[in-house]
Backbone as a chain_set.jsonl record, in Angstrom:
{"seq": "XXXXXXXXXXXXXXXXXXXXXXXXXXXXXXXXXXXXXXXXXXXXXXXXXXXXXXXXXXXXXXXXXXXXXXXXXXXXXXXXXXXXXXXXXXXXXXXXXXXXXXXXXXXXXXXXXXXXXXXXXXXXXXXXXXXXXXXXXXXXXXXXXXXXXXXXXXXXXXXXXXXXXXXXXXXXXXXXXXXXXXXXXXXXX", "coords": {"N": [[22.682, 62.383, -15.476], [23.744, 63.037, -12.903], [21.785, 64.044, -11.26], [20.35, 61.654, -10.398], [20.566, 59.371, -7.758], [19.714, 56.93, -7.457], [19.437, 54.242, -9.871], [17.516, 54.875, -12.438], [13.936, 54.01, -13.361], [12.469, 52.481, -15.759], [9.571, 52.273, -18.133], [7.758, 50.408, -20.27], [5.339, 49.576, -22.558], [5.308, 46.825, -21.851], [7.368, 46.131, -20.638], [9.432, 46.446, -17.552], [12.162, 48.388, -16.781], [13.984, 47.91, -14.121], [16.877, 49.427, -11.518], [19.923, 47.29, -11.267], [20.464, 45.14, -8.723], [22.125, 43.685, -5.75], [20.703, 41.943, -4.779], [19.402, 40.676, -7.001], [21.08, 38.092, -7.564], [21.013, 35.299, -7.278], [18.097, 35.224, -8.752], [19.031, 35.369, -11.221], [21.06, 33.879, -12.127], [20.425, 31.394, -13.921], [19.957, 32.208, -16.474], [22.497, 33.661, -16.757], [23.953, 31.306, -16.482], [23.786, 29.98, -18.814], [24.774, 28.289, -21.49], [24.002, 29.17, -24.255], [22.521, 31.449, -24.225], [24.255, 33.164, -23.845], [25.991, 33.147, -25.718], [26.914, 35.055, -27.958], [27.988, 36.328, -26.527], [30.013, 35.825, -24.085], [32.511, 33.526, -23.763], [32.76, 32.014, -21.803], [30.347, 31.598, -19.6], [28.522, 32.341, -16.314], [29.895, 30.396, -13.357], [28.625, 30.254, -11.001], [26.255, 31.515, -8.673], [28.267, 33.285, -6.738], [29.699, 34.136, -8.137], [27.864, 35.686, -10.087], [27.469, 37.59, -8.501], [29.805, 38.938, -7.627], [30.415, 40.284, -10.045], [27.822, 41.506, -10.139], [28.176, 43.45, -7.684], [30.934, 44.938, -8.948], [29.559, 45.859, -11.184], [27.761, 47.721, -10.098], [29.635, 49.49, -8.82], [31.076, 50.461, -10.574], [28.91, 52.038, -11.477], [28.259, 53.657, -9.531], [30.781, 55.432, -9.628], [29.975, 56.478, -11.826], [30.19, 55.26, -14.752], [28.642, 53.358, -15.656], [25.605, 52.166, -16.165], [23.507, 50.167, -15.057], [20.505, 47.798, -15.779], [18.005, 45.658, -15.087], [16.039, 43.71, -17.015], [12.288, 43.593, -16.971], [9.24, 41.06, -17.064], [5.973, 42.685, -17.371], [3.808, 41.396, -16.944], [4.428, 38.47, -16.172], [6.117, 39.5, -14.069], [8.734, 38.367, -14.226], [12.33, 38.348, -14.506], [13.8, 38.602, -17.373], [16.137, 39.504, -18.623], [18.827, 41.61, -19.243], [20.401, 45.244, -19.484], [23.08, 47.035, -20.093], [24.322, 50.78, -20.456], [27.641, 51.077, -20.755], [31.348, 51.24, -20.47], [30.774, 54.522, -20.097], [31.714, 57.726, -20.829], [31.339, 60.495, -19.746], [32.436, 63.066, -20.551], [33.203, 62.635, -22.949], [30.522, 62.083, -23.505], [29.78, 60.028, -24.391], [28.528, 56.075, -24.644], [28.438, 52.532, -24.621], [26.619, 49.686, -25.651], [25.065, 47.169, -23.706], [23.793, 44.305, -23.833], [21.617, 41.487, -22.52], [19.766, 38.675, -23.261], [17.084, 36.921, -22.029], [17.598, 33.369, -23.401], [14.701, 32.177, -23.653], [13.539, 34.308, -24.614], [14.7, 35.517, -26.263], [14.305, 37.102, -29.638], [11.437, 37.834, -29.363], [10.951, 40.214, -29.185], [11.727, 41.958, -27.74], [14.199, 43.846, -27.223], [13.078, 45.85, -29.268], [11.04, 46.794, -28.505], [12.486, 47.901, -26.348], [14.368, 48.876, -26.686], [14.071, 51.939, -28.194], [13.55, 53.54, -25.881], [15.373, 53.515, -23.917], [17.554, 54.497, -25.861], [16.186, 57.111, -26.142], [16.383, 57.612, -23.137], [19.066, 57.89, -22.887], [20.148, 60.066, -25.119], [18.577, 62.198, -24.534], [17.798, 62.164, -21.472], [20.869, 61.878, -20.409], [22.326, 63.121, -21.893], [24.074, 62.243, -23.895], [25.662, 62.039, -26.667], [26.69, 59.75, -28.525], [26.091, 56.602, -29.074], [27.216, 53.367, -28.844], [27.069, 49.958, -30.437], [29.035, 47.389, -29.89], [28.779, 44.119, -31.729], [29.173, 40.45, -31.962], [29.811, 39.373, -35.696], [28.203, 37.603, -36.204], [26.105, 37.441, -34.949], [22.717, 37.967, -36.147], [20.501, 39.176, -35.736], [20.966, 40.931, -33.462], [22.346, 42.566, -35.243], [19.858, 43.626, -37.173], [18.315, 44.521, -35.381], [19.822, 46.989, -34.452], [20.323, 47.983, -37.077], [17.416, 48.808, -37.724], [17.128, 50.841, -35.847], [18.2, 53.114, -37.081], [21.3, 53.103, -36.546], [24.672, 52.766, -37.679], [26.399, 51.277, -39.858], [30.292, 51.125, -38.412], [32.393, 49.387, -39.087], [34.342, 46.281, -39.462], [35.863, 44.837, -36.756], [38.587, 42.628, -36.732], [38.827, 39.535, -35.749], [38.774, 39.902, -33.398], [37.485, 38.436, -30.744], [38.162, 35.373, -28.665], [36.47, 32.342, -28.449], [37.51, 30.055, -27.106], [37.45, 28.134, -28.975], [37.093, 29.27, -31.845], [37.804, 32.264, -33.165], [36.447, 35.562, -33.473], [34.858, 38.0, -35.383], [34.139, 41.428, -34.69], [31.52, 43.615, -35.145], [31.311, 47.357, -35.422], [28.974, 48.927, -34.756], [27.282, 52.803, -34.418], [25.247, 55.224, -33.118], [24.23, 58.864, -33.227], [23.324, 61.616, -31.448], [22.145, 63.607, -33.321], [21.391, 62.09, -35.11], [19.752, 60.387, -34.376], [17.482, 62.267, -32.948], [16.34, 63.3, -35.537], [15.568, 61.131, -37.053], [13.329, 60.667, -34.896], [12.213, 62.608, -34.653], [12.576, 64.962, -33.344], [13.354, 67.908, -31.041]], "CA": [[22.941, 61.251, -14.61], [24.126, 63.456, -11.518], [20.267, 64.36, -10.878], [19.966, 60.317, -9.796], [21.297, 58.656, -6.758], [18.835, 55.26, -7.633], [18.826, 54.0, -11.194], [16.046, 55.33, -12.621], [13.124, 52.987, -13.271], [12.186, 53.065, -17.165], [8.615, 51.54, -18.307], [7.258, 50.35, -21.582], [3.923, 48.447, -22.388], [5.505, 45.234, -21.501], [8.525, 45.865, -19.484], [10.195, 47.309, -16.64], [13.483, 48.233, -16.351], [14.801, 48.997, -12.955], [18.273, 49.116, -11.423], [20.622, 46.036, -10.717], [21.029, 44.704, -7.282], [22.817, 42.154, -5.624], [19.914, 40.601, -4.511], [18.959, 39.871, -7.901], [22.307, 36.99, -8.11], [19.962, 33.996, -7.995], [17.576, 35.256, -9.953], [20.155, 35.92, -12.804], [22.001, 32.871, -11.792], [19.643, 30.445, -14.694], [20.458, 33.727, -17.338], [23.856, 34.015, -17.138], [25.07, 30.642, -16.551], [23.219, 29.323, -19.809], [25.709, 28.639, -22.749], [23.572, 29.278, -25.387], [22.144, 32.349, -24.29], [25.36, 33.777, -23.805], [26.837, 32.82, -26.814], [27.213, 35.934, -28.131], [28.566, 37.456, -24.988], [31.335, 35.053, -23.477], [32.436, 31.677, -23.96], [32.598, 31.966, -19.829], [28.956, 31.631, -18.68], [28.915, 32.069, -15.079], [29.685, 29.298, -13.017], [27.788, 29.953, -9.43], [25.581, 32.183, -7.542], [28.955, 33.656, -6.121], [30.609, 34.781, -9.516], [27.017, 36.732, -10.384], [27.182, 38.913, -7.121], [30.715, 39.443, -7.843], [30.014, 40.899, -11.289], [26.679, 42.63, -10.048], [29.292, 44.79, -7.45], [31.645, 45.568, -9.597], [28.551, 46.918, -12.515], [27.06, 48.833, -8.761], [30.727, 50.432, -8.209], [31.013, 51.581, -11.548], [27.461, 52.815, -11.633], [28.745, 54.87, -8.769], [31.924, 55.874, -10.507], [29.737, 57.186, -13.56], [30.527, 54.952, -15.738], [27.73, 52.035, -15.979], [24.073, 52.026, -16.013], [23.001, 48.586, -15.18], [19.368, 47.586, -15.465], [17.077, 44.068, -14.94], [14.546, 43.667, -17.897], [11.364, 42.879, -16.274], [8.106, 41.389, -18.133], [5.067, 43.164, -16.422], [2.908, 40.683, -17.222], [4.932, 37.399, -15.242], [6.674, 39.733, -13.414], [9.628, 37.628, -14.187], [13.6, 38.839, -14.853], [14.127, 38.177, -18.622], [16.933, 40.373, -19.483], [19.449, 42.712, -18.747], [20.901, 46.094, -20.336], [23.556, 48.137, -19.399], [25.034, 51.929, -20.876], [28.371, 50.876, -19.716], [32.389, 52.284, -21.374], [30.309, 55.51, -20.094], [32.455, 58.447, -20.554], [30.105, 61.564, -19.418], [33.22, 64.156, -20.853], [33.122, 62.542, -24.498], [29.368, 61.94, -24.061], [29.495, 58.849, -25.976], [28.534, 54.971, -24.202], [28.547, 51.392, -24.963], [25.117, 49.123, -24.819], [25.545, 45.579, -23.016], [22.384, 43.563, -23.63], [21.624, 39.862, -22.221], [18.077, 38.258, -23.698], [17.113, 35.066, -21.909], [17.344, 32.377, -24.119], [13.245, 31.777, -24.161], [12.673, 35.791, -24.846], [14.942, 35.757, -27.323], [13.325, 36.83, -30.947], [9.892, 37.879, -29.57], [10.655, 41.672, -29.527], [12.04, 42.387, -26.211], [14.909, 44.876, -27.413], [12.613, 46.322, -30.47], [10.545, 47.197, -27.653], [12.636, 48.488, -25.016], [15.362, 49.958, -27.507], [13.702, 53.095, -28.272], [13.03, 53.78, -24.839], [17.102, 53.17, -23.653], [18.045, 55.586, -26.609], [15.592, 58.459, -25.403], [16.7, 57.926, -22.506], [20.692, 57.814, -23.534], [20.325, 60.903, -25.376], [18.17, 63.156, -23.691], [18.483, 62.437, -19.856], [22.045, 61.406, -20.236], [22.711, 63.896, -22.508], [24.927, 61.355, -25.107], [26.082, 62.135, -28.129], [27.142, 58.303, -29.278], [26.061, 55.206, -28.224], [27.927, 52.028, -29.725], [26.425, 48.525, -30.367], [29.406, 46.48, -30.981], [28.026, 42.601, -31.844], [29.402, 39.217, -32.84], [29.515, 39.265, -36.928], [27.143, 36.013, -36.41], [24.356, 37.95, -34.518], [21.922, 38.362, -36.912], [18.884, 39.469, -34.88], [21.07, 42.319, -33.19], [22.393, 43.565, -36.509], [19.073, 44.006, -37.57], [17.711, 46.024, -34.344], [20.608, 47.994, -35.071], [20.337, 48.751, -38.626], [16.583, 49.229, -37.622], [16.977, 51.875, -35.038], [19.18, 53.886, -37.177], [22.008, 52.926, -36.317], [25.168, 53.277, -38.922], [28.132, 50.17, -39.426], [31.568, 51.645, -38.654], [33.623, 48.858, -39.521], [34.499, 45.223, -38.792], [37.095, 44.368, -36.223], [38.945, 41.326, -37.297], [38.841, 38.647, -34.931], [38.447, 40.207, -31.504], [37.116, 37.611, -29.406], [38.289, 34.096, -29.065], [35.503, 31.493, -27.572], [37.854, 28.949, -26.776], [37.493, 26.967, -30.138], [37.641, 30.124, -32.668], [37.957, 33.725, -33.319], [35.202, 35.895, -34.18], [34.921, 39.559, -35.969], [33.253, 42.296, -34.243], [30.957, 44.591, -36.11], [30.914, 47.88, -34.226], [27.69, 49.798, -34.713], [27.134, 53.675, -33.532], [24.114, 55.74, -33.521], [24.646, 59.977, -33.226], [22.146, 62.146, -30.602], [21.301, 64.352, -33.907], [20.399, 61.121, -35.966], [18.016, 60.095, -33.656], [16.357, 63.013, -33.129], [15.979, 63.239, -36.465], [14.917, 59.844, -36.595], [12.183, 60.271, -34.309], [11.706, 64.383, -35.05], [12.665, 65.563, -32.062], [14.35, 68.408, -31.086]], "C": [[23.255, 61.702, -13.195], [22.899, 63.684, -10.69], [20.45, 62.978, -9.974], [20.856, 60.125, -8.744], [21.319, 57.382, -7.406], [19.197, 55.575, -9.324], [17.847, 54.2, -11.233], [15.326, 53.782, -13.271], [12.648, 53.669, -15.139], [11.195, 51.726, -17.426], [7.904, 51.837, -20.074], [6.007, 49.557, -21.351], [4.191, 47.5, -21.594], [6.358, 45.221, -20.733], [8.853, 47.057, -19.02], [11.425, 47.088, -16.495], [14.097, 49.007, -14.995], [16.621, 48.263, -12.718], [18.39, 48.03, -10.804], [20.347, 45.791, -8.952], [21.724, 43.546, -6.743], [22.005, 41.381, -4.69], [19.286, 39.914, -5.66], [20.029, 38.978, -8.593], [21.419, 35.674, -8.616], [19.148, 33.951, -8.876], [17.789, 35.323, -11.842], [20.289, 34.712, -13.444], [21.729, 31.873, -13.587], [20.3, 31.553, -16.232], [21.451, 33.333, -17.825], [24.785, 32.907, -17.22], [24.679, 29.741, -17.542], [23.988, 29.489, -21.288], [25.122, 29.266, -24.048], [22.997, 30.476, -25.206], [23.091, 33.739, -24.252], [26.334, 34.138, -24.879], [27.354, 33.521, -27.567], [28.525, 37.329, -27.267], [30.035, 36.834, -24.487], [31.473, 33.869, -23.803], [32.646, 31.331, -22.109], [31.598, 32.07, -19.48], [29.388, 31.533, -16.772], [28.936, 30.841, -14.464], [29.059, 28.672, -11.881], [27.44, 30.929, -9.438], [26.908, 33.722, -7.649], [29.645, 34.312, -7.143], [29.512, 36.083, -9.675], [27.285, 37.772, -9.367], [28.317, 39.307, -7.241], [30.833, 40.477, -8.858], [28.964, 42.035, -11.436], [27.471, 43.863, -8.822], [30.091, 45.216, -7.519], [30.622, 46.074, -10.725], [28.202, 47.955, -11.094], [28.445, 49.876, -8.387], [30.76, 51.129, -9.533], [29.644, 52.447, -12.094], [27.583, 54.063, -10.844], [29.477, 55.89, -9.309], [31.277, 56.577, -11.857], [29.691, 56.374, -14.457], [30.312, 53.281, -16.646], [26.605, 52.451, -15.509], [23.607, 50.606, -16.183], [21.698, 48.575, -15.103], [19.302, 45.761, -15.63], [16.317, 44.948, -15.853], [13.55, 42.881, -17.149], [9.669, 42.613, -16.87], [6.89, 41.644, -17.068], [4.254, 42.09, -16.266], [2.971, 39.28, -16.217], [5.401, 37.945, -14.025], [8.244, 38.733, -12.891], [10.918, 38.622, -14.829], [13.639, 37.936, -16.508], [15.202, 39.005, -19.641], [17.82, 41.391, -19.057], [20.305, 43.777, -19.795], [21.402, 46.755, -19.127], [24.231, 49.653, -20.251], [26.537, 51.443, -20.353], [30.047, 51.535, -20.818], [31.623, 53.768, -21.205], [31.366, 56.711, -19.7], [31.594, 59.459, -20.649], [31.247, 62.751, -20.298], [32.811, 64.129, -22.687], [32.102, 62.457, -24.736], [29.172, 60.489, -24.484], [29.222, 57.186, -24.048], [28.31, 53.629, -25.018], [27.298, 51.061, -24.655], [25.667, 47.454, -24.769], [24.027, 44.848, -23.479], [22.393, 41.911, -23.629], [20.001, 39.809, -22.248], [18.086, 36.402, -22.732], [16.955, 34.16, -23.026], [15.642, 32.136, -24.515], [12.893, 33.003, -24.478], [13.214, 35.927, -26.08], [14.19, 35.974, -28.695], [11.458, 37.378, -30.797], [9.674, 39.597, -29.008], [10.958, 42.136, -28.589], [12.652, 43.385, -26.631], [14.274, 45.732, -29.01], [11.615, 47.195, -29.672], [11.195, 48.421, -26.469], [13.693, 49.191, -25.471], [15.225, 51.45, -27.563], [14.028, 54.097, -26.975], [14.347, 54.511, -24.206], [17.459, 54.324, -24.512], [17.568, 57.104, -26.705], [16.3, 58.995, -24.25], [18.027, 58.79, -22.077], [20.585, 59.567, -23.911], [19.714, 62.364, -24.84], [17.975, 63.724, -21.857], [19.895, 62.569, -19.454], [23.117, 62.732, -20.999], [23.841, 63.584, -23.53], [25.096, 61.77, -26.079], [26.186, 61.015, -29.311], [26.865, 57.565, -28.048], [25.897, 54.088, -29.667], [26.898, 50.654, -29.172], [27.593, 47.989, -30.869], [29.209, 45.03, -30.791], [29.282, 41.927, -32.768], [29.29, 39.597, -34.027], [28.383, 38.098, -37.108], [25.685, 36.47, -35.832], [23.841, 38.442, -35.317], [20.681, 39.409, -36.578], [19.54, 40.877, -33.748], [21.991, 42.985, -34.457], [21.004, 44.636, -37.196], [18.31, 44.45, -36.823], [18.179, 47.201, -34.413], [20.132, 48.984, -36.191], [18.842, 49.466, -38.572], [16.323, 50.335, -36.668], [17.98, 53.281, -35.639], [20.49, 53.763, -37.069], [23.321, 52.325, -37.327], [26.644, 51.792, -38.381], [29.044, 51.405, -39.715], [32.53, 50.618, -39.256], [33.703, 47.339, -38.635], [36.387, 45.335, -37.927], [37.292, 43.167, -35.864], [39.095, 40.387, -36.071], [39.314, 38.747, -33.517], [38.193, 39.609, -30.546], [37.601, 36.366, -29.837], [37.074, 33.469, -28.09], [36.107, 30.211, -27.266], [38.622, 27.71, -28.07], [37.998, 27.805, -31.568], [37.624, 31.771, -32.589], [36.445, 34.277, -34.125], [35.314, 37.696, -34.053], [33.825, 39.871, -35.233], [33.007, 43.087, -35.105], [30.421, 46.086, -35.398], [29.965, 49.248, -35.536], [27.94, 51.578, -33.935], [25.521, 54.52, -34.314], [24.313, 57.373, -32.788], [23.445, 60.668, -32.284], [21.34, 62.877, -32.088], [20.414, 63.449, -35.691], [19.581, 60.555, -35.106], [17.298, 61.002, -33.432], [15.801, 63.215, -34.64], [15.067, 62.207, -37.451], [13.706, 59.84, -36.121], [11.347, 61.897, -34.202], [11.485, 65.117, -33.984], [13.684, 66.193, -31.81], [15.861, 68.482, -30.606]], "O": [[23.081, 60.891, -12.285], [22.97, 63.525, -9.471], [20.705, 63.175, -8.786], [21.939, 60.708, -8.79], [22.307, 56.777, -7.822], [19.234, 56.668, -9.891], [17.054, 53.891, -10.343], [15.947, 52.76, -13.563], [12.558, 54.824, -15.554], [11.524, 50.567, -17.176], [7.674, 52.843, -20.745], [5.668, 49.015, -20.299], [3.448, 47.24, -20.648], [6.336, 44.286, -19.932], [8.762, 48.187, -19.498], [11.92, 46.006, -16.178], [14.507, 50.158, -14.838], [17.269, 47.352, -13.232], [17.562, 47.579, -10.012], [19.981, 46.714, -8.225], [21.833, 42.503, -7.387], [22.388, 40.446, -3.987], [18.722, 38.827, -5.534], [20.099, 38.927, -9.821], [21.199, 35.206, -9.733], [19.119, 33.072, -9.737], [17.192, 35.324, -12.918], [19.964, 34.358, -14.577], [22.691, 31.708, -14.337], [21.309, 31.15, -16.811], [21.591, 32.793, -18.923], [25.92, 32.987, -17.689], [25.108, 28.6, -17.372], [23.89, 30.457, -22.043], [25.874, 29.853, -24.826], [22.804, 30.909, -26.342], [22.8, 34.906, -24.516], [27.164, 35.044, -24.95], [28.341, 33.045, -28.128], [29.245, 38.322, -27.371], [31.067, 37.499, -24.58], [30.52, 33.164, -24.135], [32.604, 30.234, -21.552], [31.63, 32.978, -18.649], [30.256, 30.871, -16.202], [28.091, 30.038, -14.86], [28.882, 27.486, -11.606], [28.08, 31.692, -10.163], [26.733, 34.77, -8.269], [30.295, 35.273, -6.733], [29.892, 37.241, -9.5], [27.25, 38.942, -9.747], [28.263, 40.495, -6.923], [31.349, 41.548, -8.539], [28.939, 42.993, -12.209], [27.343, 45.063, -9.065], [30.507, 45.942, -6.615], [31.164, 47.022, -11.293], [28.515, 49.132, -11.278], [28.281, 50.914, -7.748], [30.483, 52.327, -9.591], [29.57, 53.308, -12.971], [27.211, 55.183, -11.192], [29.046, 57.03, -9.483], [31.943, 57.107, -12.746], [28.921, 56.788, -15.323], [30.921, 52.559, -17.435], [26.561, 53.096, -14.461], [23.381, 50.033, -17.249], [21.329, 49.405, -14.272], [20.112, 44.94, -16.062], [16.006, 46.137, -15.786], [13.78, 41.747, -16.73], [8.918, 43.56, -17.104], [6.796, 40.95, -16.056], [3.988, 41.896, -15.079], [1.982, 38.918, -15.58], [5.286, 37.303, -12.981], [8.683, 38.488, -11.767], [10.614, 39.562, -15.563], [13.496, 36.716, -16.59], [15.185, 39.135, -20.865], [17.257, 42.182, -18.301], [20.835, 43.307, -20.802], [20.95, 47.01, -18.011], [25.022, 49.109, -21.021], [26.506, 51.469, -19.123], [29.824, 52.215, -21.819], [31.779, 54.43, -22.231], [31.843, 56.781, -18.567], [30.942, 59.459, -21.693], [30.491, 63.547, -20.853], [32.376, 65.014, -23.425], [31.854, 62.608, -25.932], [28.097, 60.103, -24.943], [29.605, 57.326, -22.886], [27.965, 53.782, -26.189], [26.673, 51.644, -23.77], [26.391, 46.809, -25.527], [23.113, 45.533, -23.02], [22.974, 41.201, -24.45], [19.198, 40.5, -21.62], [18.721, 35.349, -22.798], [15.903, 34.338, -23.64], [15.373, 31.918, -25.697], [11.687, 33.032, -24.721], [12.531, 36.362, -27.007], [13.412, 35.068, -28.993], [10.568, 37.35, -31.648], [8.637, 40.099, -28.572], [10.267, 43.137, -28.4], [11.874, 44.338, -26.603], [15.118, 46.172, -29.791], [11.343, 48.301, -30.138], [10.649, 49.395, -25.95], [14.071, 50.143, -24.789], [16.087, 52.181, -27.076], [14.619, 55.174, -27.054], [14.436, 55.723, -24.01], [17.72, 55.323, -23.842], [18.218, 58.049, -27.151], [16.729, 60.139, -24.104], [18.154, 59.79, -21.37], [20.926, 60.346, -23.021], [20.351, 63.416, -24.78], [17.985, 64.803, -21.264], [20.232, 63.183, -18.442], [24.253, 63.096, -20.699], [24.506, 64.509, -23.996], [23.961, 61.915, -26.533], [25.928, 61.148, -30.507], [27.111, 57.653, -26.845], [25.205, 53.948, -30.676], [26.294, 50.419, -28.126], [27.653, 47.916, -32.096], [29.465, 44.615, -29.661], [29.989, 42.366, -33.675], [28.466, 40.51, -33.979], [27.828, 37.852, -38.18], [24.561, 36.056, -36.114], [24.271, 39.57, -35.56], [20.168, 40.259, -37.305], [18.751, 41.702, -33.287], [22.222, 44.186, -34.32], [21.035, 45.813, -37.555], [17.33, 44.942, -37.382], [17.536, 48.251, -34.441], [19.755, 50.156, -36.225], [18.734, 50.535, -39.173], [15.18, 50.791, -36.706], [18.39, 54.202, -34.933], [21.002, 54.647, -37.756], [22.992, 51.266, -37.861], [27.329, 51.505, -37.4], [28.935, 52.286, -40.567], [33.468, 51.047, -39.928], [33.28, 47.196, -37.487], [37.497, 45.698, -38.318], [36.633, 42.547, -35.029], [39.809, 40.969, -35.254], [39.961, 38.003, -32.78], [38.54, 40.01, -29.435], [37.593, 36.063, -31.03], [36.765, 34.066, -27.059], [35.358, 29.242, -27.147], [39.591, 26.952, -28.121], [38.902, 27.391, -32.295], [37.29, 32.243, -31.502], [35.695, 33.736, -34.938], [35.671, 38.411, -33.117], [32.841, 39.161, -35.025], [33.875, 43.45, -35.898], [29.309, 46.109, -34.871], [30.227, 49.957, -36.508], [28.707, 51.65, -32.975], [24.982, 54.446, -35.418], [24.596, 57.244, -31.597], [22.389, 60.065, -32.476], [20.112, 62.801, -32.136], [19.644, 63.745, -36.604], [18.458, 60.283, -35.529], [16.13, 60.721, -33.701], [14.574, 63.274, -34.718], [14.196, 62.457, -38.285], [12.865, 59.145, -36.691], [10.221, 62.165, -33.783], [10.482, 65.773, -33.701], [14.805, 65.741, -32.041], [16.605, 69.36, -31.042]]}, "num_chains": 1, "name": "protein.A"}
């Protein structure tokens, strides 16, 4: 990660992922302040413009700081924003990071992170030089359990009612995946 100044730019068939900016607030804006696409994520959807750009330079300071990799998912094809991932809890000493991921609501389900997963966890472990990188999800997300469980990726354990959304409590299921099970995984040294 010290090699980079810029977020690096990471390309699959279908999408591009380059780094955040805070000119991409408006474009987010529809994203992030959509309850249902969030639903997983916060019971706080953003509520303006002015909240996103707040949020996108504080992810750009700790990107500085080491200790976030923010990207925009981008589909080549529309050339439209449909997504965002970040590496972020990045501790470069222990090796190990967290993955953030926001699906727009209409991408949802049609293979976006089955796609661009692989890619993120190459990257994670061999540019980044990672050891662990955590998925922890809602107990109700179905559809990232099972990217999870499909990329390798091993349950540690539920933690009992971690988030409140206002109305109830909800168990986290935290996921990790090891640098020498994915290479192994994908047979690489």
């Amino acid at each position: 990660m010290e090699k980079h100044e810029e977020i690096p730019i990471l390309v699959t068939g279908h999408y591009l992922l380059r780094g955040l900016t805070e000119n991409d607030a408006e474009d987010l804006f529809p994203m992030l302040s959509n309850q249902e696409t969030m639903k997983f994520i916060t019971p706080h959807p953003a509520k303006n413009v002015t909240e996103i750009c707040e949020e996108i330079r504080d992810s750009l300071s700790k990107y500085h700081q080491k200790k976030e990799i923010p990207w925009i998912i981008i589909d080549k094809e529309t050339n439209r924003f449909i997504g965002m991932f970040r590496f972020h809890k990045l501790n470069l000493w222990h090796k190990k990071a967290e993955m953030g991921v926001v699906i727009s609501k209409e991408n949802q389900g049609r293979g976006v992170m089955t796609e661009i997963l692989p890619v993120l966890l190459q990257y994670g472990f061999s540019e980044m030089h990672l050891n662990r990188i955590v998925g922890d999800i809602f107990s109700g997300n179905k559809g990232s359990k099972k990217l999870l469980e499909k990329n390798g990726f091993r349950k540690e354990g539920t933690l009992r009612q971690t988030d409140f959304d206002g109305e109830k409590y909800h168990d986290t299921i935290v996921y990790s995946l090891l640098k020498h099970e994915f290479h192994t995984l994908h047979q690489l040294d």
